[in-house]
Steps between C-alpha positions, in 0.01 A plus 500: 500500500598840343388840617461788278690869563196600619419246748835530613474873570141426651629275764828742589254763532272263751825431689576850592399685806319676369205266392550326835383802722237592224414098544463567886271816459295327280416199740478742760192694342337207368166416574672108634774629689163564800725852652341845565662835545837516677547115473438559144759744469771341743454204261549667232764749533658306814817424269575850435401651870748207629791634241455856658528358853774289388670806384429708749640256768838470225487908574515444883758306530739655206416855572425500867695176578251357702600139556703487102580129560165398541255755350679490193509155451121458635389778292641314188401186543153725509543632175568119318261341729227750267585417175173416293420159505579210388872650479510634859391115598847396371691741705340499841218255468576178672722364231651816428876566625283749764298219629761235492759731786155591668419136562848408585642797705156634662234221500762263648584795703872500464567843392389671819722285707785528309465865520447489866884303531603811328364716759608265729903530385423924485353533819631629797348351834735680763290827544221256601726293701652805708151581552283251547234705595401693154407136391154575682437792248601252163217292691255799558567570111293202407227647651403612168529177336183360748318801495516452103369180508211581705381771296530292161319203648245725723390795289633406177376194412810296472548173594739386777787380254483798256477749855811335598699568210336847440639528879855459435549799323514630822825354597603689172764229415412414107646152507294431780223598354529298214588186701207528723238627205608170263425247809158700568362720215704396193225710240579834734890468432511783242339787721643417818853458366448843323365650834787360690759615323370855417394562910855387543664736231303783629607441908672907456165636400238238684675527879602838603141637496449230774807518693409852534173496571508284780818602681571870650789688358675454870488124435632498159832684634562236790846366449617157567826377630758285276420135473732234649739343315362163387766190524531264178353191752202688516458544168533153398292362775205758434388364145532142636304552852217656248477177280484311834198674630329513154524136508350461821209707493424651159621219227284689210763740553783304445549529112494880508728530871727198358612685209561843678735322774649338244606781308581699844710182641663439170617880540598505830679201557778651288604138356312524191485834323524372178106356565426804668633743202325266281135585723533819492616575167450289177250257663240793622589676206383210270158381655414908558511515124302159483249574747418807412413412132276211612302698740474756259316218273224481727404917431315374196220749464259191541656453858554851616235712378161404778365671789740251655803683450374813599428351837818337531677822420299691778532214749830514421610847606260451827743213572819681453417775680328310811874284518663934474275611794516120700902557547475891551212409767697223643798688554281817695383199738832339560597873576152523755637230691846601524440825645281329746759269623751779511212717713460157732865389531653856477771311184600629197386278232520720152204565281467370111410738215191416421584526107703157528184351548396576126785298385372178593338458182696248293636753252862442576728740507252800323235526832803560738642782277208649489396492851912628544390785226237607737675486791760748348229757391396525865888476616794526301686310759259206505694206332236263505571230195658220756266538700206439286682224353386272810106542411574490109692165505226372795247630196644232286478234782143587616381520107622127450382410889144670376511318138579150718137603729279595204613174317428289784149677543396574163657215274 
């Protein structure tokens, strides 16, 4: 069957963008489509209000460099996840190249935990293990992830499963956040990743008006004294004793813990750095760029733009800065008690800084610079990066202990 020019030209001319967002608007404001006033609108301009975003989030992590290996990815996998339909079906719809590494890397939920081996072969467990101690304030950190989830399911409206995932932002670890949100709220994966991500890009502007609010200038210039050397045997046995003890008590756990010993044990045993290299380089490197496209296909503007999102996004930022002020608190109470010991038993025990306490989010290594950043305002001679090292990397433990707890209760 043969077309004429013009029929040609009338169907390239359907085909184009631009006919597929006037398409959009017109369904929107017709009589069928059943939506009033700002549904109306969202519906109809969504596309073009999710571009923006998308671009604005592109901005944030090119100009500001907020998180630039996932934001940017995210944020573009936004902007072809909006592409009028039926064309943006064939990029991130379900058959699309979009859907296809979404259903395979994040629905199977494989990307997180390959990015957790990463983190695994990058991290660093001998501040925590000279001090066992500053584990309590990674522990006190998830206080925020709870009090999240009893907010969202309480006064929000949520149910148990989606306040469980909106609660992990808390633990503001993004591939946590995506694990846990695809096993309980799979249709919330677009805001919460967003939220995750961005509270944990902006840790330099979201924490220091906490850490200073609730600590006194006198606190923030304690000093601590230099952490033990750690032995390699400790090393190696410390990823391996936490498997263990995942296995006995929290098994939920295990898929998240097993790939972060991994990647530690594979790093510190010393006998295969070719795996390790390969962790924390080209491997992490690759599924980054893969997961961050496909959760960037969910940020459709059919997805993202609800009341929903708005509450996530607020919920979210309570979270994150409940888990600041649970380690900051923490660490003023561990300091309570220690003076009162010392007053009892007339010894010697030193204080903590309370700021170390902020770093047991999971946002490895950026929360202990910045609690070491605020430590040197109030002292220049206040070196306090090691130290906050032990909460961070307890951060990323708790998270994944806290991820194993709200599976277990809310799957």
């Amino acid at each position: 069957m043969s077309i004429s020019l013009e029929q040609g030209l009338q169907e390239l001319w359907n085909s184009t963008g631009i006919m597929g967002f006037a398409n959009a608007a017109q369904r929107a404001f017709s009589p069928e489509s059943g939506l009033t006033g700002v549904d109306q609108l969202l519906q109809a301009h969504g596309q073009w209000i999710m571009i923006l975003i998308c671009l604005f989030l592109l901005w944030l992590g090119i100009k500001k460099q907020f998180e630039p290996l996932l934001l940017v990815p995210i944020a573009f996998g936004g902007l072809l996840s909006n592409i009028p339909m039926p064309l943006g079906e064939e990029i991130a719809g379900p058959n699309g190249f979009l859907g296809i590494i979404f259903e395979a890397g994040i629905h199977k939920g494989l990307f997180p935990l390959i990015i957790f081996m990463g983190v695994g072969a990058m991290t660093d467990f001998g501040p925590l293990i000279a001090n066992p101690k500053t584990a309590l304030l990674g522990g006190a950190a998830q206080f925020g992830i709870f009090g999240a989830l009893l907010m969202a399911f309480c006064c929000f409206g949520f149910t148990l499963p989606e306040a469980g995932a909106i609660g992990i932002i808390g633990g503001a670890d993004g591939p946590t956040s995506i694990y846990v949100t695809n096993k309980l709220a799979s249709h919330l994966l677009g805001p919460i990743a967003v939220a995750a991500y961005s509270y944990m890009a902006l840790v330099p502007v979201i924490q220091p008006p906490i850490m200073k609010l609730l600590t006194s200038k006198a606190e923030r210039q304690i000093e601590m004294v230099q952490l033990r050397e750690v032995t390699k045997r400790e090393k190696i046995v410390f990823p391996l004793m936490i498997l263990i003890l995942c296995i006995i008590f929290l098994p939920s756990a295990c898929p998240l813990l097993g790939a972060l010993c991994f990647g530690n044990l594979c790093k510190e045993c010393g006998v295969v750095d070719r795996l390790s290299d390969t962790m924390q380089n080209a491997l992490i490197n690759i599924v980054t760029i893969f997961l961050g496209l496909s959760v960037g296909s969910k940020l459709s503007a059919e997805q993202f733009l609800n009341v929903q999102t708005i509450f996530i996004l607020i919920l979210g930022i309570i979270a994150f800065s409940f888990a600041t002020a649970g380690g900051l608190l923490m660490a003023k109470l561990m300091n309570f008690i220690t003076n009162t010991i010392n007053k009892i038993t007339g010894s010697n025990i030193p204080p903590i800084n309370p700021l170390i306490g902020s770093a047991g989010v999971s946002a490895v290594p950026m929360a202990a610079r910045v609690a070491n950043k605020v430590g040197l305002e109030a002292n220049p001679q206040n070196f306090l990066l090691m130290h906050a090292m032990g909460p961070n990397v307890s951060g990323v433990i708790g998270s994944a202990v806290a991820a194993g707890i709200l599976l277990a209760l809310c799957g």
